[in-house]
C-alpha positions in Angstrom: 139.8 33.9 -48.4 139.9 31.6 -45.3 137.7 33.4 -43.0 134.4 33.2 -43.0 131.6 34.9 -42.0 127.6 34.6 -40.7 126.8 35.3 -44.6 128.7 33.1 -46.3 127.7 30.5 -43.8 124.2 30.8 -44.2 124.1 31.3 -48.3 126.0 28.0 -48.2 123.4 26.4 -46.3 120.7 27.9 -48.6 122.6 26.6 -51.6 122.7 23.3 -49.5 118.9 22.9 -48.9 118.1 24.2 -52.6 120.0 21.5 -54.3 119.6 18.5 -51.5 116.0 19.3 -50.3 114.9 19.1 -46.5 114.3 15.8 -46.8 117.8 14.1 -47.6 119.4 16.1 -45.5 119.3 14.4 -42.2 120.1 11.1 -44.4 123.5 13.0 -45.5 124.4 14.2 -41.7 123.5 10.6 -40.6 125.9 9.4 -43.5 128.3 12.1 -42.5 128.6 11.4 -39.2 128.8 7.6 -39.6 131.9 8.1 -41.7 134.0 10.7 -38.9 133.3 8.2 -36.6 134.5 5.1 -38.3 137.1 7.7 -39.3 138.2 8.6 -35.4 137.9 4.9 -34.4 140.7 3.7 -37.4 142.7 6.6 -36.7 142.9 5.3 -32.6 143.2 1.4 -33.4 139.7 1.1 -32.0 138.0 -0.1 -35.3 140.3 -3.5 -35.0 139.3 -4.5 -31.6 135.6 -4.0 -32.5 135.7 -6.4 -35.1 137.9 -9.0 -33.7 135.3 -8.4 -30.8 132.2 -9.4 -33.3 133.8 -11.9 -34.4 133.9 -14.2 -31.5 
């Protein structure tokens, strides 16, 4: 159940596409990638310094 392959992978992009369309999918990714790196930066103390730096 936890492997999986080229098939699976692409019918979940179909599935992806059908039910977001072309066009809001670059807006999700965008929004997805905003959010790992906010993610990254809290996990390594980084997202404190950034907005004490801001800030002055």
């Amino acid at each position: 159940m936890g492997k999986f392959g080229a098939f699976e992978i692409i019918l979940i992009l179909c599935v992806v596409l059908l039910l977001f369309g072309g066009k809001k999918i670059p807006e999700l990714m965008k929004g997805l990638g905003k959010g790992i790196k906010e993610f990254k930066d809290a996990s390594k103390g980084e997202g404190e310094t950034k907005a004490e730096e801001k800030n002055q």
